[in-house]
Residue frames as a rotation matrix with the C-alpha (Angstrom) as fourth column:
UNK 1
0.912 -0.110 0.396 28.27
0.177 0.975 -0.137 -12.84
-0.371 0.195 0.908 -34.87
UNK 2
0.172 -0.963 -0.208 32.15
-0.972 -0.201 0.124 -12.96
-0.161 0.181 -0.970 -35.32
UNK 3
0.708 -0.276 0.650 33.56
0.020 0.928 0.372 -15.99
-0.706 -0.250 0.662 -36.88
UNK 4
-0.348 -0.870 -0.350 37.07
-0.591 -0.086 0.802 -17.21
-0.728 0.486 -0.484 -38.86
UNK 5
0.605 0.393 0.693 37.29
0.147 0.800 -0.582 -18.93
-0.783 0.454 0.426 -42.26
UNK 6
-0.241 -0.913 0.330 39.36
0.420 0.209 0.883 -19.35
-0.875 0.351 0.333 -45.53
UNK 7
-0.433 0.172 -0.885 38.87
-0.564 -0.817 0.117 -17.48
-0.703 0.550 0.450 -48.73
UNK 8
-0.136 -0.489 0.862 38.19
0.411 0.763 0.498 -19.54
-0.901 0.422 0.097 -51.29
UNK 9
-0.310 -0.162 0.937 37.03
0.950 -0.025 0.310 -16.80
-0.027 0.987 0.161 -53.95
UNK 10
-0.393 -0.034 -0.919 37.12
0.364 -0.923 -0.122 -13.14
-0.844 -0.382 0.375 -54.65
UNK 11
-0.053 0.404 0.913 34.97
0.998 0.040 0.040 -11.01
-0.020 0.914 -0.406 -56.83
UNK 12
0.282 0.198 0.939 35.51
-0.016 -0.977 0.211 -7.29
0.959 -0.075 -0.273 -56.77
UNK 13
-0.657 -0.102 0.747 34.74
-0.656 -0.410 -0.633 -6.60
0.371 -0.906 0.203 -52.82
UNK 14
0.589 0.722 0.363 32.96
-0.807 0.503 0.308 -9.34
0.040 -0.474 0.880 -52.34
UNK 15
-0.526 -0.832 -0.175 34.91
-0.826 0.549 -0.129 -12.78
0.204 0.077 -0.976 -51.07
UNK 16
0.564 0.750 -0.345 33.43
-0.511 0.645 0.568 -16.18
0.649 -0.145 0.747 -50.32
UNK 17
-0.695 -0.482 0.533 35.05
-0.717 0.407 -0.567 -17.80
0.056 -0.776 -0.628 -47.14
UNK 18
0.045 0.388 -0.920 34.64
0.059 0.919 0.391 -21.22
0.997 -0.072 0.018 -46.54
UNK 19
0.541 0.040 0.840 33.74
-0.819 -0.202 0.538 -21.25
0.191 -0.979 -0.076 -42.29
UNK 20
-0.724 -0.684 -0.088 36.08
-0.359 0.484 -0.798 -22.95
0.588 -0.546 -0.596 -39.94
UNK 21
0.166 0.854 -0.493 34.34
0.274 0.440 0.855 -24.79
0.947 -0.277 -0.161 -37.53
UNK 22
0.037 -0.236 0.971 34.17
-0.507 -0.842 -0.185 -23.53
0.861 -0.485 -0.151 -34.47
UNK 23
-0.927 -0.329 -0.181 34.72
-0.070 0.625 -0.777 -25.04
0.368 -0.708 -0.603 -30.94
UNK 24
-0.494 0.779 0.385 30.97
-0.451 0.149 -0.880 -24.70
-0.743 -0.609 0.278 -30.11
UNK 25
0.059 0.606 -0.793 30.07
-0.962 0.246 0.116 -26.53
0.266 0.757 0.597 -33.44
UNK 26
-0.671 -0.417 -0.614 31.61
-0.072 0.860 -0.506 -29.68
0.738 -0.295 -0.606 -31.44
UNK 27
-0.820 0.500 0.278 29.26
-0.243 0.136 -0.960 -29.49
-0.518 -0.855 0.010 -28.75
UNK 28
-0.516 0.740 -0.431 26.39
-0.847 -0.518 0.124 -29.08
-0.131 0.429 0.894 -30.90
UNK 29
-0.470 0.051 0.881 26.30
-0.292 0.933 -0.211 -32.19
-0.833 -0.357 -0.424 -31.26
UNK 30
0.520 0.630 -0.577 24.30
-0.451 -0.371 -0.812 -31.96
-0.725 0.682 0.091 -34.80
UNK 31
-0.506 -0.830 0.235 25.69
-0.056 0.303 0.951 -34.64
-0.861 0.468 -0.200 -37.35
UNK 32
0.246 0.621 -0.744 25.23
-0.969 0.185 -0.166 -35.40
0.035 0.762 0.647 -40.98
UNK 33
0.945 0.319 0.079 25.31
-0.310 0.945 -0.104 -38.79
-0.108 0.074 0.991 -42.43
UNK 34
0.480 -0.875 -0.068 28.95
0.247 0.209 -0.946 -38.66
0.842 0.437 0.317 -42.77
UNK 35
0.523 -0.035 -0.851 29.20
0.850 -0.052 0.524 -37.62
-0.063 -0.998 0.002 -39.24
UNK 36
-0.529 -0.639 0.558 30.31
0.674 -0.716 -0.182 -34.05
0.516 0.280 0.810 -40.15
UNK 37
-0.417 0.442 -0.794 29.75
0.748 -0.330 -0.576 -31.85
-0.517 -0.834 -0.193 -37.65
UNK 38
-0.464 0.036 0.885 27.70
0.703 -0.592 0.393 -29.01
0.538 0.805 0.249 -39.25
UNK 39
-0.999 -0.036 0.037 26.92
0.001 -0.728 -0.685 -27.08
0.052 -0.684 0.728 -35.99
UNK 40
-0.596 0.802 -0.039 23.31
0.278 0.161 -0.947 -25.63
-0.753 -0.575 -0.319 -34.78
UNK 41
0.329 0.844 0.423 20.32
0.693 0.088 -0.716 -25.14
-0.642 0.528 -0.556 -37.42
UNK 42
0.759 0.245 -0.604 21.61
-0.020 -0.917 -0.398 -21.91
-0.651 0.314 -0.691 -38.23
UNK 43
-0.201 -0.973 0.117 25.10
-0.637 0.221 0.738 -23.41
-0.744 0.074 -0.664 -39.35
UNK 44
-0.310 -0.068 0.948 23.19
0.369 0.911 0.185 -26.17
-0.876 0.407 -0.257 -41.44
UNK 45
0.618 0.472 -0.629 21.63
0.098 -0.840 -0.534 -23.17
-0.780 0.269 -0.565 -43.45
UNK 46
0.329 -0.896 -0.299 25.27
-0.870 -0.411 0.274 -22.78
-0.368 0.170 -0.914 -44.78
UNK 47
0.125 -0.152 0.980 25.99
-0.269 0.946 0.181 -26.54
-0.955 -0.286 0.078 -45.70
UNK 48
0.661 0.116 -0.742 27.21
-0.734 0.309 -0.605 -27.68
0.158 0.944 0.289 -49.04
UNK 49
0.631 -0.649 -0.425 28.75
0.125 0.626 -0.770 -30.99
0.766 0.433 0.476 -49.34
UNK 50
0.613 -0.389 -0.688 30.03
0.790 0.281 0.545 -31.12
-0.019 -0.877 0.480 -45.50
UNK 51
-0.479 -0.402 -0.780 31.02
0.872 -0.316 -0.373 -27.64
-0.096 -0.859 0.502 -45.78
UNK 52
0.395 0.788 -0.472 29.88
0.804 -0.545 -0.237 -23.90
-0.444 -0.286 -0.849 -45.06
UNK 53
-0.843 -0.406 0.353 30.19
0.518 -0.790 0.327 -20.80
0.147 0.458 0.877 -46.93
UNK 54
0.334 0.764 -0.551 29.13
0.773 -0.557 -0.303 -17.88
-0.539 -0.325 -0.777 -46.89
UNK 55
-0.229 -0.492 0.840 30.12
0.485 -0.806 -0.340 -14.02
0.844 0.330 0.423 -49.16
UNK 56
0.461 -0.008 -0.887 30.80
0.769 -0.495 0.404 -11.39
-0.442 -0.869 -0.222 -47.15
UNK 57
0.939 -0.098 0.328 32.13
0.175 -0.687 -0.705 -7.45
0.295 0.720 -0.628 -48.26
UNK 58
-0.109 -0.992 -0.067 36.16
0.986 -0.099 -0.135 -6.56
0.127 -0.081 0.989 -48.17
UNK 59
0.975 0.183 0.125 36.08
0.179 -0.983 0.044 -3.21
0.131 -0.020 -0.991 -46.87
UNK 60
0.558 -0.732 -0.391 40.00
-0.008 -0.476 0.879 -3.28
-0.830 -0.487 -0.272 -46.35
UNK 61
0.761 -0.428 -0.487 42.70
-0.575 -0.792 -0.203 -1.94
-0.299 0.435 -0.850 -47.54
UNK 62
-0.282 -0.867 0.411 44.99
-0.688 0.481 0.544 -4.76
-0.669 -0.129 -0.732 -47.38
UNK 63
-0.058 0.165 -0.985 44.85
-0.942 0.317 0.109 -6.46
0.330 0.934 0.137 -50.58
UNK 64
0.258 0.327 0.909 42.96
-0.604 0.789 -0.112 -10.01
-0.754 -0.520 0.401 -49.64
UNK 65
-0.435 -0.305 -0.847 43.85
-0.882 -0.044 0.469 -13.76
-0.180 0.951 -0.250 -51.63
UNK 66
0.716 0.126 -0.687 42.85
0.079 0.963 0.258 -17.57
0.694 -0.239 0.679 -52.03
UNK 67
0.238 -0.435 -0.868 43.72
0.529 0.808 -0.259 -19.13
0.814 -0.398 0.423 -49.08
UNK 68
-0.415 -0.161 0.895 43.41
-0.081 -0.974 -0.213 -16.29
0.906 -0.161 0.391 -46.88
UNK 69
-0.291 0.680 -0.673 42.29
0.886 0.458 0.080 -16.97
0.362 -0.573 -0.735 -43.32
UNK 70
-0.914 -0.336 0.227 39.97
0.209 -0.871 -0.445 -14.09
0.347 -0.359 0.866 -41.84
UNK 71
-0.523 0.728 -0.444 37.48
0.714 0.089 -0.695 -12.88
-0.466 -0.680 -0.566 -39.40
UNK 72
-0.449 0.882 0.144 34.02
0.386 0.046 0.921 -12.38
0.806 0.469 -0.361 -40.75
UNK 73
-0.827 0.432 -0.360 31.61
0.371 -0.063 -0.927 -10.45
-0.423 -0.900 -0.108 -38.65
UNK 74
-0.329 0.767 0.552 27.91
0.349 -0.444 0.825 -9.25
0.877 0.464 -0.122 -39.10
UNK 75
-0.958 -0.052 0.282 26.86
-0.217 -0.510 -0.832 -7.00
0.187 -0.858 0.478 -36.10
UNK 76
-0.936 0.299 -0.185 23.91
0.337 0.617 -0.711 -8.23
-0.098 -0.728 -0.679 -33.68
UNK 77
-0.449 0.619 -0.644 21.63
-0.287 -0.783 -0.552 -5.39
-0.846 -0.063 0.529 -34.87
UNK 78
-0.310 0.218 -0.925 21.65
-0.951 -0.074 0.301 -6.53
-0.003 0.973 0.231 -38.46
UNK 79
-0.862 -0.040 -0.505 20.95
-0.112 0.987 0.113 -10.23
0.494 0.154 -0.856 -37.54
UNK 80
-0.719 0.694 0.045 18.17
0.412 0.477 -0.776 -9.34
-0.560 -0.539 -0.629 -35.48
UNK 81
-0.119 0.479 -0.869 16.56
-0.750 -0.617 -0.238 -6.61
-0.650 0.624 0.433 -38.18
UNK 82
-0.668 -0.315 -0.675 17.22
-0.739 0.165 0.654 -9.56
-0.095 0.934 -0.343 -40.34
UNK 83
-0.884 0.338 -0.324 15.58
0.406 0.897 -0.173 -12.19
0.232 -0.284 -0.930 -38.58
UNK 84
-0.821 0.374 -0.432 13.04
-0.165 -0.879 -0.448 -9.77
-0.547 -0.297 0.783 -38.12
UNK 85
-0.352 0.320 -0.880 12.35
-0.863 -0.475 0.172 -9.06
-0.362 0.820 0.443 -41.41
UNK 86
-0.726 -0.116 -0.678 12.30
-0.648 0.447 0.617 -12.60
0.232 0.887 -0.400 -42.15
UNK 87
-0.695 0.433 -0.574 10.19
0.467 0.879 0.097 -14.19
0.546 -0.200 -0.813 -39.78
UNK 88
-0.643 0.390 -0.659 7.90
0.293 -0.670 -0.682 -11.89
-0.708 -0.632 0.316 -37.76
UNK 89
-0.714 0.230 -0.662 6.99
-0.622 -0.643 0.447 -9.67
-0.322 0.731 0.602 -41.14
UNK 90
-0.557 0.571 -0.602 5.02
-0.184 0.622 0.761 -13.01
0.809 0.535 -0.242 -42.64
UNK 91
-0.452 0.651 -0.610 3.50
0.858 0.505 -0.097 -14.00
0.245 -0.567 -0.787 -39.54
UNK 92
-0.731 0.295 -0.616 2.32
-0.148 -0.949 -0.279 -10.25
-0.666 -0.113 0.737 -38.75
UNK 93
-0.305 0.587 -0.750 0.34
-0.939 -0.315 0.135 -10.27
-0.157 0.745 0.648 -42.21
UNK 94
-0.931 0.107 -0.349 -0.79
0.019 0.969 0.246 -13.46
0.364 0.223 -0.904 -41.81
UNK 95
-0.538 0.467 -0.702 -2.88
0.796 0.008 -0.605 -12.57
-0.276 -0.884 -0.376 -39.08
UNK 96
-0.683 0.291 -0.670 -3.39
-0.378 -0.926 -0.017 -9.35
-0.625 0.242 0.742 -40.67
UNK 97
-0.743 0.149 -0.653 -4.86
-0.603 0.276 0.749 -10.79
0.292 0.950 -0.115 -43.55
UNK 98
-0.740 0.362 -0.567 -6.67
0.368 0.924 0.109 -13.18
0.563 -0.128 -0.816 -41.77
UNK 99
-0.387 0.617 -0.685 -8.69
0.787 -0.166 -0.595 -11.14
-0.481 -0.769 -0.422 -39.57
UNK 100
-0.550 0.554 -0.625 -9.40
-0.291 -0.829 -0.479 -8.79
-0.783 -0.082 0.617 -42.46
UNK 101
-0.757 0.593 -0.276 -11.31
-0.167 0.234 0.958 -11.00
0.632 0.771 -0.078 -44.05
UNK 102
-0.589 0.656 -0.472 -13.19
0.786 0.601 -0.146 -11.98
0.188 -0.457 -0.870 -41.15
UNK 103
-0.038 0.422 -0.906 -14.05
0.665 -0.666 -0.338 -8.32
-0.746 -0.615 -0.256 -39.48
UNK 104
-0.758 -0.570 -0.316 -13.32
0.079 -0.561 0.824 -6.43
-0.647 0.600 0.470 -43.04
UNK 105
-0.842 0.024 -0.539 -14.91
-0.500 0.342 0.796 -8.47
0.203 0.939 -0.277 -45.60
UNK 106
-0.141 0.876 0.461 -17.13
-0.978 -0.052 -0.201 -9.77
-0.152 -0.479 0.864 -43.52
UNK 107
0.513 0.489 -0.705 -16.58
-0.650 0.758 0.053 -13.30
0.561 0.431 0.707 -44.41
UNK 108
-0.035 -0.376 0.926 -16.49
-0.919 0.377 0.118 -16.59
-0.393 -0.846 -0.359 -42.48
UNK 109
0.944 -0.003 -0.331 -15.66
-0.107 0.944 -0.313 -19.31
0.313 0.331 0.890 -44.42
UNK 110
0.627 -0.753 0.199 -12.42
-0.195 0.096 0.976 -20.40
-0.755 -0.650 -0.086 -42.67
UNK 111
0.334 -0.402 0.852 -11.06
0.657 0.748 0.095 -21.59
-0.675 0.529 0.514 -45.68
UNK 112
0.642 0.006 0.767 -11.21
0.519 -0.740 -0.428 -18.46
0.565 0.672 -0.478 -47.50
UNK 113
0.891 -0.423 0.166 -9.69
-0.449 -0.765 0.461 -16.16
-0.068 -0.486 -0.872 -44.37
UNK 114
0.165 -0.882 0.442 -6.69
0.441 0.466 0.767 -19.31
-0.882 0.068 0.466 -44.11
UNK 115
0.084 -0.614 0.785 -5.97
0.995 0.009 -0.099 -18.60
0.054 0.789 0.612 -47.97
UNK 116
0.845 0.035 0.534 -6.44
0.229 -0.926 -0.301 -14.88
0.484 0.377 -0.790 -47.41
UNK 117
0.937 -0.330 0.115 -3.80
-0.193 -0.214 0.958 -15.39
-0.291 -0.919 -0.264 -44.56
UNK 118
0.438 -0.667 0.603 -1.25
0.521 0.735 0.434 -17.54
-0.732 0.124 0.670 -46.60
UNK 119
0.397 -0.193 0.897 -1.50
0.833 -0.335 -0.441 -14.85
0.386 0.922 0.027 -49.28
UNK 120
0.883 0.048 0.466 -0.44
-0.208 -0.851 0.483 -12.45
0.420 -0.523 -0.742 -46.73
UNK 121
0.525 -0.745 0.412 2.77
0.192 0.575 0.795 -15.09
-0.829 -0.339 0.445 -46.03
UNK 122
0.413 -0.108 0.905 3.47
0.901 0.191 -0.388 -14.59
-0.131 0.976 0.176 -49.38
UNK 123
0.662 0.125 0.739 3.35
0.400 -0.893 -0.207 -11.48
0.635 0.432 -0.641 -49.39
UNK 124
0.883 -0.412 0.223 5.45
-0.410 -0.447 0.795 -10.74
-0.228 -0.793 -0.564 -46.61
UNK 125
0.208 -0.977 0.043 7.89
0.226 0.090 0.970 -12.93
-0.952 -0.192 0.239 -47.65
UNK 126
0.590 0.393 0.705 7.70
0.806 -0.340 -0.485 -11.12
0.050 0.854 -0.517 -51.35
UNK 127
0.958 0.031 0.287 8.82
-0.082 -0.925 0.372 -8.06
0.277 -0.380 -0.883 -49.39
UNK 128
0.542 -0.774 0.327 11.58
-0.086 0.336 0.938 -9.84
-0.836 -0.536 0.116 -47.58
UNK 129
0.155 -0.494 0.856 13.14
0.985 0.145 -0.096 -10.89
-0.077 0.857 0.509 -51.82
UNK 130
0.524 0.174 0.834 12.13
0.608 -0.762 -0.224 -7.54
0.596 0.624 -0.505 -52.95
UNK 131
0.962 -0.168 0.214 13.84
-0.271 -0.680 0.681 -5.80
0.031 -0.713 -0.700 -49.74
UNK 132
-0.019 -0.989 0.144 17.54
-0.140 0.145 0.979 -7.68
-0.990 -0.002 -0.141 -49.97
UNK 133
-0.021 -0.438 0.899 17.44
0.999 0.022 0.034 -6.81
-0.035 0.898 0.438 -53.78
UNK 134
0.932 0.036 0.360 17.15
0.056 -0.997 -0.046 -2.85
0.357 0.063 -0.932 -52.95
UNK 135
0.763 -0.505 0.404 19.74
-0.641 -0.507 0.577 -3.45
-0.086 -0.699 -0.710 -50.37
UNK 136
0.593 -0.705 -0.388 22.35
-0.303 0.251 -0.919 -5.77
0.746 0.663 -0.065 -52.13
UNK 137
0.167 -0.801 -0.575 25.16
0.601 0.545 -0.585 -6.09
0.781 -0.248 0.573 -49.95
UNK 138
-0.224 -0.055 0.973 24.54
-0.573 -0.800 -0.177 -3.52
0.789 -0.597 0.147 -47.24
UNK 139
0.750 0.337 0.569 23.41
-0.642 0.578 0.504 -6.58
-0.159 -0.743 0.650 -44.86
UNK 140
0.529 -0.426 -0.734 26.19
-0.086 0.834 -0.545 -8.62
0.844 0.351 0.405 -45.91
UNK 141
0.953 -0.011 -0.301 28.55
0.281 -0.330 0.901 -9.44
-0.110 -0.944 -0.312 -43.36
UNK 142
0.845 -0.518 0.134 32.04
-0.238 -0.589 -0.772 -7.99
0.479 0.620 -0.621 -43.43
UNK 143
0.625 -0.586 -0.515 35.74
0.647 0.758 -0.077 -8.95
0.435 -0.285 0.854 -43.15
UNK 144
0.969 -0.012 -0.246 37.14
0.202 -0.535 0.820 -7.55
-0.142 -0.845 -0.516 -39.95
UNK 145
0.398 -0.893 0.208 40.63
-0.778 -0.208 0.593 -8.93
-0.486 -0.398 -0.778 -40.41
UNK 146
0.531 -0.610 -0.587 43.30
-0.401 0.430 -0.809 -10.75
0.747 0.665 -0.016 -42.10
UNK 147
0.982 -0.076 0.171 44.64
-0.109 0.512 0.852 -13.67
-0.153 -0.856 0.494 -39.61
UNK 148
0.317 -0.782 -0.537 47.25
-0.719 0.172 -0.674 -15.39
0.619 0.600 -0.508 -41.81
């Protein structure tokens, strides 16, 4: 994912860039009630108040300010590990969870294995908090470049 946007605040090495919209957020076709385009699900994720931000890390050398325009990227690996982690991991231990109560535990009240399953959502997404507070800003994505 590669995309452009404006600074609008800097903290250390970390910057917050408001997103540009992009020429495929017009197609999308996705409005709000103000008719602001806000692009495809993943784009609405990002939404405050008709627009999108996001932080990302400054790994360059060139000294970055407000009002900065620059490209923002987060490499294809880390977005699918991410999506991964976030959706897959809970359903995985759902199931898990659910069938060891049934073939484990030995019990068949559906009602019990469903909550043993949901606690296994939980748990998975538990993992998913507890896993992007070890790793901080090592998934973040990062500014490539300085447009101006």
């Amino acid at each position: 994912m590669q995309t452009q946007g404006k600074i609008t605040a800097i903290e250390d090495n970390i910057v917050t860039i408001e997103i540009a919209d992009q020429e495929i957020c017009t197609q999308c076709g996705i409005k709000t009630d103000s008719q602001f385009s806000i692009g495809c699900n993943s784009c609405s994720l990002l939404a405050q108040k008709n627009k999108k931000f996001l932080k990302a890390i400054n790994n360059l050398t060139t000294p970055l300010k407000e009002g900065d325009m620059v490209n923002v990227s987060l490499s294809p690996a880390k977005a699918i590990k991410a999506g991964f982690f976030i959706f897959i991991i809970p359903l995985v231990l759902f199931f898990l969870f659910y069938y060891f109560t049934e073939y484990v535990l030995l019990l068949t009240n559906e009602w019990v294995k469903i909550g043993m399953g949901l606690g296994g959502i939980l748990l998975g997404f538990m993992g998913v908090y507890v896993r992007s507070k070890l790793l901080k800003q090592k998934e973040w994505p990062q500014v490539t470049e300085v447009v101006r």
